[in-house]
C-alpha positions in Angstrom: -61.8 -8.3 -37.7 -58.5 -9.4 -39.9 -55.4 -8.5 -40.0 -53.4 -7.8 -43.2 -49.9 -8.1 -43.5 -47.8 -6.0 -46.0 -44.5 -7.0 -47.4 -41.8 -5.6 -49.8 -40.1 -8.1 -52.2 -38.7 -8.8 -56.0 -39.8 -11.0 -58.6 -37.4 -13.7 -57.7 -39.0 -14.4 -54.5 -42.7 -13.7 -55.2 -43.8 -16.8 -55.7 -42.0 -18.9 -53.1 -42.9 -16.2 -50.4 -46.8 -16.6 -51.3 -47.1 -20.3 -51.5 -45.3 -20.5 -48.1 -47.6 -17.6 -46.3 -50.2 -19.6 -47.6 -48.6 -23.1 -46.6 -46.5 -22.4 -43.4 -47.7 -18.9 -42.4 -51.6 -20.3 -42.3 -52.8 -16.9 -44.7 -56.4 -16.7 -46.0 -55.5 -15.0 -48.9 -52.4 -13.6 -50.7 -52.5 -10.9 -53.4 -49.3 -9.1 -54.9 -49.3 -5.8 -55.9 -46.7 -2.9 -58.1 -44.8 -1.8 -55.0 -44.2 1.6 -57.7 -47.9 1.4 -58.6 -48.9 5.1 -59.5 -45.1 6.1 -59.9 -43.3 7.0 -62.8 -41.9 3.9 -62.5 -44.8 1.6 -62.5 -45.0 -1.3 -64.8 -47.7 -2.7 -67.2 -48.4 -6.2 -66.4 -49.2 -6.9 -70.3 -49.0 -5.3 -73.7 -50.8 -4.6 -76.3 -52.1 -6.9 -79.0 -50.0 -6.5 -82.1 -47.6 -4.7 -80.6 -43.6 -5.2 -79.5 -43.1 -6.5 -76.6 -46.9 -7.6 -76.4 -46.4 -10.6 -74.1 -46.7 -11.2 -70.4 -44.1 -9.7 -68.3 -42.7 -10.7 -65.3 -43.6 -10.1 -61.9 -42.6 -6.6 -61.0 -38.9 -6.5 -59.1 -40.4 -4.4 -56.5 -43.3 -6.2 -55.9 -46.0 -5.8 -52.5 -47.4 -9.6 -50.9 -50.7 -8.6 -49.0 -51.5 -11.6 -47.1 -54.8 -11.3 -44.9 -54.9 -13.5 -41.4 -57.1 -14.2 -38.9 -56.2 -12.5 -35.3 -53.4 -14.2 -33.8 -50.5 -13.2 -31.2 -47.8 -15.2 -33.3 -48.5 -13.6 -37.0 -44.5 -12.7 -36.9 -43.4 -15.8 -35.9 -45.7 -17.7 -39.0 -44.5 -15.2 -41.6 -40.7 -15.5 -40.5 -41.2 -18.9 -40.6 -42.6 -18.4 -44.3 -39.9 -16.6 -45.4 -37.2 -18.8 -44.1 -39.3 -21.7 -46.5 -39.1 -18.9 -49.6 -35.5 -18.6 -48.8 -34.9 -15.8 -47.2 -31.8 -15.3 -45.1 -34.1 -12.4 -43.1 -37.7 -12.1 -42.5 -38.7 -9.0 -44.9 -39.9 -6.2 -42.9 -44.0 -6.9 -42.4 -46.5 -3.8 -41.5 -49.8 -4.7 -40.5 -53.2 -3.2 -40.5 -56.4 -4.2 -39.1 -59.8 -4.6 -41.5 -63.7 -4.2 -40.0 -65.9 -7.1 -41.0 -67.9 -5.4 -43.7 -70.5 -7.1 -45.9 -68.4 -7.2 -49.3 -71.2 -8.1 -51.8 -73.4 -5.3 -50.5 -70.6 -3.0 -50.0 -69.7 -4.0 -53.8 -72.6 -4.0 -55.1 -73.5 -0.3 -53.5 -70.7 1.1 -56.0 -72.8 0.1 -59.2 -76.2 1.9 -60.0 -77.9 1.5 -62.8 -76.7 3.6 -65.8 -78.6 6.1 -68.3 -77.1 5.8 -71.6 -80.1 7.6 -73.2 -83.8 7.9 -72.5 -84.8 4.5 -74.4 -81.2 2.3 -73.5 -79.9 1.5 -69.8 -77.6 -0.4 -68.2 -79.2 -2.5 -65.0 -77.5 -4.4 -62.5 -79.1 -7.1 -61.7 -80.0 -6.4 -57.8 -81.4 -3.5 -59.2 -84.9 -2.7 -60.4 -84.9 -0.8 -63.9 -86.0 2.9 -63.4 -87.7 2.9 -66.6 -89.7 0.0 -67.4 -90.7 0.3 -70.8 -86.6 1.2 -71.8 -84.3 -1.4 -73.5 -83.2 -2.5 -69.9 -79.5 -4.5 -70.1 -78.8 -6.6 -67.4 -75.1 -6.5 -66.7 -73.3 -7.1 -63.3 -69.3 -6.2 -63.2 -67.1 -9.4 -63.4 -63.6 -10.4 -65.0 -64.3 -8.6 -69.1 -64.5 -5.0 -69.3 -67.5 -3.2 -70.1 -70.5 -2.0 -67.5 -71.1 0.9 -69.1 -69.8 3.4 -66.6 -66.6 4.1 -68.4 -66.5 7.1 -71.1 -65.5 4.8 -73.7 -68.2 2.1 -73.3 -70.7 5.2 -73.0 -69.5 6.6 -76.4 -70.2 3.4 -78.1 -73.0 2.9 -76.6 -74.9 6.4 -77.7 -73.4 5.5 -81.4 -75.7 2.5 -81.2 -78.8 3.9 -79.7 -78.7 6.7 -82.6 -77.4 4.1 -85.3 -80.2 1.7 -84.5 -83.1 3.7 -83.4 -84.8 3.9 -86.4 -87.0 1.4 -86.8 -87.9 1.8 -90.9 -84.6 1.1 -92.0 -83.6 -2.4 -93.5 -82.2 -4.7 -90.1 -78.8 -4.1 -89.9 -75.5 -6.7 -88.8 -72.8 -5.1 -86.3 -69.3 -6.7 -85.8 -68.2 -5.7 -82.3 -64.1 -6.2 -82.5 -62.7 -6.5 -78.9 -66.0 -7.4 -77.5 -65.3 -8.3 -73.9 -68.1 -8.3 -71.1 -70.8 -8.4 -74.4 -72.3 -5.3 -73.7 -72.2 -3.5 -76.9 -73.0 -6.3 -78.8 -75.6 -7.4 -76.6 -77.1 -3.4 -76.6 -77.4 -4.0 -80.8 -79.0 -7.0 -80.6 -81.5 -5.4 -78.3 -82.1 -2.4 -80.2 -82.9 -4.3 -83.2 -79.6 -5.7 -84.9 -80.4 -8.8 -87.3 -76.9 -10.0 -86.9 -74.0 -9.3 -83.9 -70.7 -11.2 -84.2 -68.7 -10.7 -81.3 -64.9 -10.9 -81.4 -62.1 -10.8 -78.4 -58.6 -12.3 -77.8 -59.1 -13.4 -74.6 -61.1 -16.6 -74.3 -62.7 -15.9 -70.5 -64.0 -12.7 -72.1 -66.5 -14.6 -74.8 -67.3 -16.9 -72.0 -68.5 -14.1 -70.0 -70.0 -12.3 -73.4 -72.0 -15.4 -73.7 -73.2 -15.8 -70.4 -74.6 -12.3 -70.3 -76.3 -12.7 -73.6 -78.4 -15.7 -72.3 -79.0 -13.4 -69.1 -80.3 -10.6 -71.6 -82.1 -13.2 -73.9 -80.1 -12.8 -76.9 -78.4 -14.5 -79.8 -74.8 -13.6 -80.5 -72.0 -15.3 -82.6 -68.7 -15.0 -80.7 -65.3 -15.8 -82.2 -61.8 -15.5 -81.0 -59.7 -13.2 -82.7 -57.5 -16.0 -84.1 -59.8 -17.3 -86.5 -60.6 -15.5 -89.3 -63.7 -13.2 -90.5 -64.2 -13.0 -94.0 -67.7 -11.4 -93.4 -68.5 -7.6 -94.0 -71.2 -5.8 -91.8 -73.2 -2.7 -92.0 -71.3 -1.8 -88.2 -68.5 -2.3 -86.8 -67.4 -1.2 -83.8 -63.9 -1.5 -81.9 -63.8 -0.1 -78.1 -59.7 -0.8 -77.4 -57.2 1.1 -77.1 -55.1 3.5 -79.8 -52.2 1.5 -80.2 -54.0 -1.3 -81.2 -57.1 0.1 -83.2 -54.2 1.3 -85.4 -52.9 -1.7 -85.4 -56.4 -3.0 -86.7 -57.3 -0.8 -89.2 -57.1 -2.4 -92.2 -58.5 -5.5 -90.8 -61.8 -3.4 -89.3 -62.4 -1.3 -92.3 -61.9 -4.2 -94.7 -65.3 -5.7 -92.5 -67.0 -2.4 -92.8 -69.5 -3.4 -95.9 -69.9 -0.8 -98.8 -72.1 1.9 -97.1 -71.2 0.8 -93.7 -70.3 2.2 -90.8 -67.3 2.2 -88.3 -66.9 3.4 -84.4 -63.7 3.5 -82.5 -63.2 4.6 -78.9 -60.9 4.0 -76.5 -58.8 6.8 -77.9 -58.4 9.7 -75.7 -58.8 13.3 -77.2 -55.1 13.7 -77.5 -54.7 10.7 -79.5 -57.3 11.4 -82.0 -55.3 12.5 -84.7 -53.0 9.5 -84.7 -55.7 7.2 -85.1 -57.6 9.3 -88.0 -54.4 9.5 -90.0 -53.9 5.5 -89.7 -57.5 4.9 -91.1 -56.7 7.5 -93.7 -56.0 5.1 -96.5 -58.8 3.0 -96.2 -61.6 5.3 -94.6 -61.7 8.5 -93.4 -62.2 9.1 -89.6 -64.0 12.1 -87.8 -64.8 12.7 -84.7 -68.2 11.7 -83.6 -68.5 12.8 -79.9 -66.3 13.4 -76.8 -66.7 12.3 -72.7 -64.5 12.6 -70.3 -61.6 13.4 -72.5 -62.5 10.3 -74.6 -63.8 10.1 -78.1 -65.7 8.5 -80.1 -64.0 8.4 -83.8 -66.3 7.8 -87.0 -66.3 6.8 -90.3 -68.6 5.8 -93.1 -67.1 3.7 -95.9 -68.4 5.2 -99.9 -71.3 2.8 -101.6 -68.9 2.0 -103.9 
């Protein structure tokens, strides 16, 4: 059994008051957490790339410190000791809650079953065994990049792949996957036959994690950080984001679409389809492909010449 302690404070004090429950108050842990979370008022952490306004924020002002204790008859006394240290003049008012011992990986780990994309691709957790043998089986736990395959978008790309690549006469084709994070859809081309996958992503942990999961799956990928520049073209590209920014990106993605070549976007929710489609309108036109969960899959195919 642990106890969890809940308190209500602002950005100023954030800090200060979860170094000293960790310090003086003798926590295990400390999260924080939007005290407005699922409000109106709740607010985005970070932006998006290319975008105003696209940097950190701050803490929220109305922010939620969850510490988690062992059992203990003086838990009051420890935190109003740690929030005299953080400076303040009153000990903030605490509510606490008791949590079972529960086996967290298994419990975790019950949440993720392996995924049917189609009949010859699945996603495959790796403490699971692979319902169908003979399919192209990816190996992919959840961790810190997105992309497991369970969300709509990831799902969307994913199809566009297994069509795209599932004909086996065609010349071997290269795929640039822009915003490539966990690796999975890069790492789906390369095993459904792709001669060439660059993977791109701003964040740095992300191609650390897209590389660890292509050794795991036995696959070669490039990986880049969105910084430096790519002057090559390729037969695919595909961009699972978000709108703001895949409109942000569009010249950049269909000038690496190759004469003849193909581009997938997703991420874009059905609402939002038309904005997108009219930024891509003056350098290729956009259609949409396919629809989950009120998500789409936008296409386009850039002319031979």
């Amino acid at each position: 059994m642990w106890v969890s302690a809940t308190l209500r404070t602002d950005a100023t004090h954030v800090e200060a008051l979860s170094d000293a429950l960790l310090e003086t108050g003798g926590a295990l842990s400390v999260s924080v957490e939007d005290a407005l979370a699922g409000t109106a008022l709740e607010t985005p952490q970070f932006g998006e790339p290319g975008l105003p306004g696209s940097a950190v924020a701050p803490l929220w002002n109305e922010s939620r410190v969850i510490a988690l204790f062992e059992p203990a008859t003086d838990l009051a006394e420890r935190i109003a000791r740690a929030a005299e240290k953080a400076g303040f003049a009153a000990p903030p008012e605490v509510t606490f809650s008791e949590i079972a011992e529960q086996d967290w990986v298994r419990l975790t780990q019950a949440q993720f079953d392996p995924i049917r994309i189609t009949d010859r691709l699945w996603i495959v957790p790796s403490w699971h065994v692979a319902p169908e043998p003979g399919a192209v089986n990816l190996v992919l736990d959840p961790g810190l990049a997105f992309g497991t395959g369970s969300h709509p978008t990831t799902f969307l790309c994913l199809c566009w792949l297994a069509e795209i690549l599932q004909d086996s006469h065609h010349r071997p084709l290269d795929l640039l996957d822009y915003g490539c994070g966990s690796g999975i859809l890069a790492i789906a081309a390369a095993r459904l036959g792709a001669a060439r996958v660059l993977g791109v992503d701003i964040d740095s942990n992300a191609l650390t994690v897209a590389r660890d999961n292509a050794v795991i799956n036995e696959v070669t990928l490039e990986l880049r950080h969105s910084g430096e520049a790519i002057e090559e073209q390729f037969d695919l590209v595909v961009a699972n984001i978000l709108t703001n920014p895949l409109c942000v990106l569009a010249p950049l993605l269909c000038g690496r679409v190759r004469p003849g070549g193909r581009l997938a976007l997703s991420g874009v929710l059905e609402s939002q389809a038309a904005q997108v489609i009219t930024a891509y309108a003056p350098w290729l036109p956009l259609h949409v492909g396919a629809t989950h969960d009120g998500w789409v899959r936008l296409e386009g195919k850039k002319s031979p010449c």
